[in-house]
MDAnalysis code that builds the backbone (N, CA, C; Angstrom):
import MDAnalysis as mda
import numpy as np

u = mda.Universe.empty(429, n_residues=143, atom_resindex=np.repeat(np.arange(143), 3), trajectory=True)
u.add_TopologyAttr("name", ["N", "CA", "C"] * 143)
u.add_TopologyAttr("resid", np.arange(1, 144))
u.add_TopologyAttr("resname", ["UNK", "UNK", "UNK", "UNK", "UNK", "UNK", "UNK", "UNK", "UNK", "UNK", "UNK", "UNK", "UNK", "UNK", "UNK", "UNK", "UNK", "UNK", "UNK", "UNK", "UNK", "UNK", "UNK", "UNK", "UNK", "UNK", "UNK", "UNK", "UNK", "UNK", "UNK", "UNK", "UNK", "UNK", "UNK", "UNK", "UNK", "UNK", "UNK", "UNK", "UNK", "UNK", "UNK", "UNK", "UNK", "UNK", "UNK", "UNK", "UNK", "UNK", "UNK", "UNK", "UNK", "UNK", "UNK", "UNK", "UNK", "UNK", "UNK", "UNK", "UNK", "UNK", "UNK", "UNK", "UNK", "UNK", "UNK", "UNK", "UNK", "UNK", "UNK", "UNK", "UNK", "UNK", "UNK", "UNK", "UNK", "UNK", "UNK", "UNK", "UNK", "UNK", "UNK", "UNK", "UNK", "UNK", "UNK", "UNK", "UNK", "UNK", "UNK", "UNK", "UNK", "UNK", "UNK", "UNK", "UNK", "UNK", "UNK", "UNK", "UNK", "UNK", "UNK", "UNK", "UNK", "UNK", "UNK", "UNK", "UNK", "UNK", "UNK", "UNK", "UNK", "UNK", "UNK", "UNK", "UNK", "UNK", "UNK", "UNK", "UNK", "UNK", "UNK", "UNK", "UNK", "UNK", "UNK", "UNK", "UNK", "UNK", "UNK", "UNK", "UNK", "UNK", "UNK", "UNK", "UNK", "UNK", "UNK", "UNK", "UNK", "UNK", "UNK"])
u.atoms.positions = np.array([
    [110.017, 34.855, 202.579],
    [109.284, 36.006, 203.048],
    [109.106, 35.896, 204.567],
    [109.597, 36.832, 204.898],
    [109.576, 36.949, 206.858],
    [107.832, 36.916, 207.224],
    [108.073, 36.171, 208.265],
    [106.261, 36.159, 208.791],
    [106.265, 37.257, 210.383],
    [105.309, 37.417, 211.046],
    [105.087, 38.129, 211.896],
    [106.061, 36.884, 213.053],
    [105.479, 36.189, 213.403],
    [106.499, 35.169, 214.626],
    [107.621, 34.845, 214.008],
    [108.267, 35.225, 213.486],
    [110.019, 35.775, 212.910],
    [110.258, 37.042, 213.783],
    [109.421, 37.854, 213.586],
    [109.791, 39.545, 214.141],
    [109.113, 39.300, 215.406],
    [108.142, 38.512, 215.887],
    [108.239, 38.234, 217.596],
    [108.812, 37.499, 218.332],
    [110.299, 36.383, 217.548],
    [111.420, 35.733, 218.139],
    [111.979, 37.095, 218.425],
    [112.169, 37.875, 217.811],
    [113.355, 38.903, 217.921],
    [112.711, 40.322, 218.804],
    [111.528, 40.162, 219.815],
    [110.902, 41.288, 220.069],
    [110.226, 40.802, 221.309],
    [110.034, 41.777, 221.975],
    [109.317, 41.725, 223.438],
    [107.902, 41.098, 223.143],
    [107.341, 40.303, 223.742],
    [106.064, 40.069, 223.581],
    [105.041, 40.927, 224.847],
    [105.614, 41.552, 225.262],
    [105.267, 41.837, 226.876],
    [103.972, 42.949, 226.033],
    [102.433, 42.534, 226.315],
    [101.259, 43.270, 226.114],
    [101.036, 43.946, 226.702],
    [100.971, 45.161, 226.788],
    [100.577, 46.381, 227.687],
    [99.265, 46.885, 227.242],
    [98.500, 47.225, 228.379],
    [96.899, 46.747, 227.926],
    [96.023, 47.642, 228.732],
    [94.804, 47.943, 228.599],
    [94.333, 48.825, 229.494],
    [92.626, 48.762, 229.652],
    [91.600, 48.871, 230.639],
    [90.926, 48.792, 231.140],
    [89.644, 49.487, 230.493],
    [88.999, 49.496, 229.547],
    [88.177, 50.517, 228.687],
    [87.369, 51.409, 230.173],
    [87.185, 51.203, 231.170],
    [87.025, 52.037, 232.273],
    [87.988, 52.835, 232.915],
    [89.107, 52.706, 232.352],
    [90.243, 53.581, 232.984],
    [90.200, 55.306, 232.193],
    [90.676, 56.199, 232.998],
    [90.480, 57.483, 232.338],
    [91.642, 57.684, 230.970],
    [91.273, 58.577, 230.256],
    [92.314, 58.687, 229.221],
    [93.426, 58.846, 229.687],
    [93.470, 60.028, 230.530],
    [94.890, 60.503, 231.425],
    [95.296, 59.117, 231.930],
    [95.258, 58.192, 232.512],
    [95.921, 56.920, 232.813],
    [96.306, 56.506, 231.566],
    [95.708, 56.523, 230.450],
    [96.109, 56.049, 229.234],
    [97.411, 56.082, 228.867],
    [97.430, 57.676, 228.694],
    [98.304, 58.659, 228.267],
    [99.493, 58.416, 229.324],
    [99.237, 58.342, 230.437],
    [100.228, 58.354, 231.194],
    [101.279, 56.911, 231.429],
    [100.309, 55.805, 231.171],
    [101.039, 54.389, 230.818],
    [101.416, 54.741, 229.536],
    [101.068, 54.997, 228.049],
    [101.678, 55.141, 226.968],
    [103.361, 56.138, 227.039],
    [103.346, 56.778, 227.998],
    [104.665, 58.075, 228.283],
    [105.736, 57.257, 229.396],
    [105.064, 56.215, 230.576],
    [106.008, 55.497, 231.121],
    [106.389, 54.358, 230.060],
    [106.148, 54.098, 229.393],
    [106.529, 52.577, 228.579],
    [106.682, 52.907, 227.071],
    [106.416, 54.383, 226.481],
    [107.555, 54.950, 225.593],
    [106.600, 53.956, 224.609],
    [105.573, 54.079, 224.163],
    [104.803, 53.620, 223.103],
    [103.449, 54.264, 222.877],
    [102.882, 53.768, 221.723],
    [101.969, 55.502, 221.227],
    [100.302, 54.539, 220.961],
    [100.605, 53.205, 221.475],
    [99.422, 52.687, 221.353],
    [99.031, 51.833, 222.611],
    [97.623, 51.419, 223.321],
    [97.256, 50.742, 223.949],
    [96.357, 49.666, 223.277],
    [96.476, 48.392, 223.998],
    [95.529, 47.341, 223.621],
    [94.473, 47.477, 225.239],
    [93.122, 47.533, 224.869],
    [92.500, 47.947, 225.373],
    [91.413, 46.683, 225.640],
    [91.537, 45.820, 227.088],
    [91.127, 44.583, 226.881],
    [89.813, 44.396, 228.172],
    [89.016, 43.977, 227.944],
    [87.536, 43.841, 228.629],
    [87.670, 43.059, 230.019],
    [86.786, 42.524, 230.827],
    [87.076, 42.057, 232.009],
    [87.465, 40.597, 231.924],
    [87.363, 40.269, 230.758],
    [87.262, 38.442, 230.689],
    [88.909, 38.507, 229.735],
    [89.233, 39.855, 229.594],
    [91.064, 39.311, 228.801],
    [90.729, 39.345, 227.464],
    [89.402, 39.742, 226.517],
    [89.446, 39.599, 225.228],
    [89.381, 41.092, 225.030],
    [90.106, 41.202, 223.454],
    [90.853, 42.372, 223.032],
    [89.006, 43.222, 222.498],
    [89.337, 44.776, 223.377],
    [88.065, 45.270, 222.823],
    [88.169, 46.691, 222.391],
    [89.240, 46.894, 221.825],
    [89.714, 47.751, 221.260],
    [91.227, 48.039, 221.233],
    [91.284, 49.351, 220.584],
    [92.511, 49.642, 220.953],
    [92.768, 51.571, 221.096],
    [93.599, 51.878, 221.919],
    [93.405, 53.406, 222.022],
    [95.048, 54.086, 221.707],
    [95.237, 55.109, 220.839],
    [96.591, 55.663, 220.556],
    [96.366, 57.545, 220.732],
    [97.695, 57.291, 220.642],
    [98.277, 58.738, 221.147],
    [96.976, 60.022, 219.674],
    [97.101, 59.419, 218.864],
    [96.313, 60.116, 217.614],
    [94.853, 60.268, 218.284],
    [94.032, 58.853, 218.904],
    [92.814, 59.300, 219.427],
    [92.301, 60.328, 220.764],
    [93.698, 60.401, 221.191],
    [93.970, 61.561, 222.356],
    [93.804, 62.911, 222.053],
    [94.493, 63.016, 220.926],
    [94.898, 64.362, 220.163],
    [93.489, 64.559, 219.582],
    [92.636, 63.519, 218.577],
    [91.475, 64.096, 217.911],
    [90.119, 64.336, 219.385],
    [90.128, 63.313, 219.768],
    [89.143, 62.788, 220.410],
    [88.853, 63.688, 221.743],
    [89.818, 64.312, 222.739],
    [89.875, 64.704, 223.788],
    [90.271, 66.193, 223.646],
    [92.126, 65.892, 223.533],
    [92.345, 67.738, 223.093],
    [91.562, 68.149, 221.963],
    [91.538, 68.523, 221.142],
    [91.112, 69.034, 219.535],
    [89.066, 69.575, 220.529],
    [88.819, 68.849, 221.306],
    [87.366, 68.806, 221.674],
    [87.192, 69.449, 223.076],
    [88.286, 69.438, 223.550],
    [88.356, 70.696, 224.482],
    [87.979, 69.463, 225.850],
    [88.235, 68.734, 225.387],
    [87.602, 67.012, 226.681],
    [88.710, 67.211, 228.191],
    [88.171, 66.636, 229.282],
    [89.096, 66.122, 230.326],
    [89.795, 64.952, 230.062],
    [91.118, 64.576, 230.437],
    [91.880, 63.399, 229.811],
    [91.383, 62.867, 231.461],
    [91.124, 63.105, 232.539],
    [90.975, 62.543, 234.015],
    [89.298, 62.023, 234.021],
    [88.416, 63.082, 233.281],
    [87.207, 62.368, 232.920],
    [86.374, 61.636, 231.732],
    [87.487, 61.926, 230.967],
    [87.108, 60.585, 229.755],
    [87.265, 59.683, 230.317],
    [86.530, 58.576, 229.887],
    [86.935, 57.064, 229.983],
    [87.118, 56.590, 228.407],
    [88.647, 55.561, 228.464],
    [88.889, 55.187, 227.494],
    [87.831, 54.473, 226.277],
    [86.891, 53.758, 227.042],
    [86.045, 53.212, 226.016],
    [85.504, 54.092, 225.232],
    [85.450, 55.673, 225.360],
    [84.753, 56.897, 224.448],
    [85.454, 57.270, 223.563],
    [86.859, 56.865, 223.725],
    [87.722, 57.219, 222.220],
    [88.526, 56.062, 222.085],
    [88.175, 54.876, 222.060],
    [89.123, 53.885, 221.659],
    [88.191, 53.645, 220.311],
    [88.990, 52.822, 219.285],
    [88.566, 52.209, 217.981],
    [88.369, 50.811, 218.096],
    [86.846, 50.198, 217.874],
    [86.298, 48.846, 218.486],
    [86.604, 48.197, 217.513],
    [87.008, 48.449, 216.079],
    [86.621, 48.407, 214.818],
    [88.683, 47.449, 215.204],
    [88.848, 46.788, 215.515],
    [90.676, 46.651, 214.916],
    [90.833, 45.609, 214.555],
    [91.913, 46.378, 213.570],
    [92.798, 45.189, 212.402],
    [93.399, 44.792, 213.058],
    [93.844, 43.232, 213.028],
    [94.529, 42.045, 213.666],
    [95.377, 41.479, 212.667],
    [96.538, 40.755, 213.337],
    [97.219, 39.829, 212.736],
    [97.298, 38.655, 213.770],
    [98.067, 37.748, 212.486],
    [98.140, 36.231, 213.490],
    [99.540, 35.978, 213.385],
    [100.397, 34.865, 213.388],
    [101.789, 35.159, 213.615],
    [102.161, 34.414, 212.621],
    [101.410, 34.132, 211.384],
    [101.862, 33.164, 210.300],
    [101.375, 34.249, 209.181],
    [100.624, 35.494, 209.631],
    [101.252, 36.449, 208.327],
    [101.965, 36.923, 208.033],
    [102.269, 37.269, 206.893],
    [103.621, 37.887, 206.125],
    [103.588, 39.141, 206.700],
    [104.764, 39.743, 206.800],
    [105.324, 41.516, 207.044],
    [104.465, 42.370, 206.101],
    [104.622, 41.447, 204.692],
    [103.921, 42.423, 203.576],
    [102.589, 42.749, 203.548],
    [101.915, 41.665, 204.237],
    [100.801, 41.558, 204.610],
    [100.024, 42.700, 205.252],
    [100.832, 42.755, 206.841],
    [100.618, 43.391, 207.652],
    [100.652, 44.607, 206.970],
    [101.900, 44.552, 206.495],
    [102.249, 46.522, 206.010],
    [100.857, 47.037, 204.922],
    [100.474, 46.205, 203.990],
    [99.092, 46.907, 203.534],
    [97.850, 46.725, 204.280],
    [97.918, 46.292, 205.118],
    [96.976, 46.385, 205.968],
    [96.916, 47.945, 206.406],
    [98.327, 48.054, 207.427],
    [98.577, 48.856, 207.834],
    [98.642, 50.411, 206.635],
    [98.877, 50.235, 206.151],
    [98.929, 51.185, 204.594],
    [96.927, 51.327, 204.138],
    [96.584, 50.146, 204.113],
    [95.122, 50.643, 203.309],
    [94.197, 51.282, 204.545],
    [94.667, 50.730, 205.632],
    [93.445, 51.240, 206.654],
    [93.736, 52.457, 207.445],
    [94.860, 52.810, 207.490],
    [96.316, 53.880, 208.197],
    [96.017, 54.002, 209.055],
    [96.370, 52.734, 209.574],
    [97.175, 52.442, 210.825],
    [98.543, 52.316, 211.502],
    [98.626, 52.559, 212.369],
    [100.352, 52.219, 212.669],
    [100.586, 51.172, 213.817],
    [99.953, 50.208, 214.528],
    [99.758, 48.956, 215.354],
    [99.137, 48.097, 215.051],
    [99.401, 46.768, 214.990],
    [98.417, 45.901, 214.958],
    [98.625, 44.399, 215.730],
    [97.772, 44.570, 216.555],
    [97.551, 43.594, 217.723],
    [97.989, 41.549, 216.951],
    [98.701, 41.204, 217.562],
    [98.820, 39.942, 217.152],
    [97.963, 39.033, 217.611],
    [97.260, 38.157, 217.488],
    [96.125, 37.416, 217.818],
    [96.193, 35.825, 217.523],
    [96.303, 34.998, 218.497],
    [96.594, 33.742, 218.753],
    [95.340, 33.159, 219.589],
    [94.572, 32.516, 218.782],
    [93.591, 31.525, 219.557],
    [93.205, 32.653, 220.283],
    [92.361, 33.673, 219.635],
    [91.306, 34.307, 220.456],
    [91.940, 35.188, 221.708],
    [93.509, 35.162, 221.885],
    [94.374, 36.222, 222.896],
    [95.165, 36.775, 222.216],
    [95.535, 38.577, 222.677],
    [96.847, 39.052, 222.338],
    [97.799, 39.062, 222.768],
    [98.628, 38.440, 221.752],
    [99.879, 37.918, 222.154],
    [101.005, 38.560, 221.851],
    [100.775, 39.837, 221.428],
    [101.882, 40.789, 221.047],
    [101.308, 41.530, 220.426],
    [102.198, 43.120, 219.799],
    [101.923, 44.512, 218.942],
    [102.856, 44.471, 218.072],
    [102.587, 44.771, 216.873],
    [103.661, 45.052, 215.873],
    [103.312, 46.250, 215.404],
    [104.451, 46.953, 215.215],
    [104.130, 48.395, 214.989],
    [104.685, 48.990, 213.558],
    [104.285, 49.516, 212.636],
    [104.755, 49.980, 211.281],
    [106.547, 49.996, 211.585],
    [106.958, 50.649, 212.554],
    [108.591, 50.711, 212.652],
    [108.769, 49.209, 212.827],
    [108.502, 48.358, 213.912],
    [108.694, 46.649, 213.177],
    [108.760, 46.229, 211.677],
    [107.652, 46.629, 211.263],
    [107.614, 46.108, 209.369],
    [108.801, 46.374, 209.091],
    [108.998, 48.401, 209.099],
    [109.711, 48.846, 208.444],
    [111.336, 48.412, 208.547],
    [111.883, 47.663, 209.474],
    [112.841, 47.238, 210.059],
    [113.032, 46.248, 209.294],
    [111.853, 45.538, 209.360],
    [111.959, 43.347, 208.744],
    [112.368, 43.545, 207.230],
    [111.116, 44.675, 206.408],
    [111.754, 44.700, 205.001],
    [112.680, 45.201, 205.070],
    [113.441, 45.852, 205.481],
    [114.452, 46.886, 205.315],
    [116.051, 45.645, 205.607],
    [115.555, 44.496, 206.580],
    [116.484, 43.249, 207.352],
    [116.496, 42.413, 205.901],
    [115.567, 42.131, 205.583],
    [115.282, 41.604, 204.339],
    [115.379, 42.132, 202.690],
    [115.959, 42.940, 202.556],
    [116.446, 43.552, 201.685],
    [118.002, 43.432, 201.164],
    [118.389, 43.832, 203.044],
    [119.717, 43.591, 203.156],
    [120.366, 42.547, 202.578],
    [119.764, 41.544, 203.268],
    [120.116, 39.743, 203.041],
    [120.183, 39.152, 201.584],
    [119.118, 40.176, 200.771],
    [118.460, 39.517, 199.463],
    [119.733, 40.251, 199.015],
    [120.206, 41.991, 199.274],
    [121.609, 42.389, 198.341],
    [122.835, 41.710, 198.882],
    [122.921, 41.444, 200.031],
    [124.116, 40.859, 200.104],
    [124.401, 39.356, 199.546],
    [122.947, 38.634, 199.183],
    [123.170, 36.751, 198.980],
    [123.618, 37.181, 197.106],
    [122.945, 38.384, 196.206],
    [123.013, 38.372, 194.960],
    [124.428, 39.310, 195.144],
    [124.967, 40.134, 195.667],
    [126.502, 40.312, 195.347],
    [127.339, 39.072, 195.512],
    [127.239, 38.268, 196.596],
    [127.928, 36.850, 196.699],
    [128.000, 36.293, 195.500],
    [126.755, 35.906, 194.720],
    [125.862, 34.942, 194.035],
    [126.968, 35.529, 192.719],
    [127.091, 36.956, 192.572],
    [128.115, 37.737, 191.208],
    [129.300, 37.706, 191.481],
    [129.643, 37.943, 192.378],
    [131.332, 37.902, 192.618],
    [131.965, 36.347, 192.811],
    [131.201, 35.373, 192.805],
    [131.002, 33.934, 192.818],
    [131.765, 33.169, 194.301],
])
């Protein structure tokens, strides 16, 4: 069974992270240069204190008629986040990600984040792992 530091040998670890004092519009606007739909949202001392996504933009700001230049992120980020560590399973993660519906979840090593895994990661690893399991049992029949 693939663990999470399996799918972060094979993946950027590079944390992109953001300032719970920064405005949403900076948010939004680092999430559109770096082509990802979530921020890790980290306090002055480097520990993870939320996290803010493209979904809390949409409910939180537009839908409410809000400024994205005068929000500050700490007013719509979620303080509440699910974590992983790098010795859980994919399957793991994915009901995590499934019971709480979510689609990121911050990797967490000794109290730092050390990477994002994102539902399209999972969906990739089982999907890598599937492969492997039909191709070792056609071998395993054709002898």
């Amino acid at each position: 069974m693939k663990l999470v530091k399996h799918l972060l040998d094979a993946k950027d670890r590079n944390v992109i992270s953001i300032s719970p004092d920064a405005s949403v519009f900076e948010a939004i606007k680092l999430m559109a240069d770096e082509n990802i739909g979530s921020l890790i949202v980290m306090d002055d001392n480097g520990r993870l204190a939320g996290i803010v996504t493209e979904r809390d933009y949409a409910r939180k700001v537009i839908v409410k008629g809000r400024s994205s230049h005068d929000t500050r992120v700490a007013e719509i980020m979620s303080v509440d986040v699910m974590t992983a560590g790098s010795d859980d399973t994919v399957n793991s993660c994915m009901e995590i990600m499934t019971d709480k519906k979510v689609r990121h979840l911050p990797v967490v090593e000794d109290d730092r984040v050390v990477a994002m895994v994102s539902i399209g990661d999972l969906v990739q690893a089982i999907i890598a792992d599937q492969r492997e399991e039909i191709e070792h049992l056609e071998h395993y029949i054709s002898g």
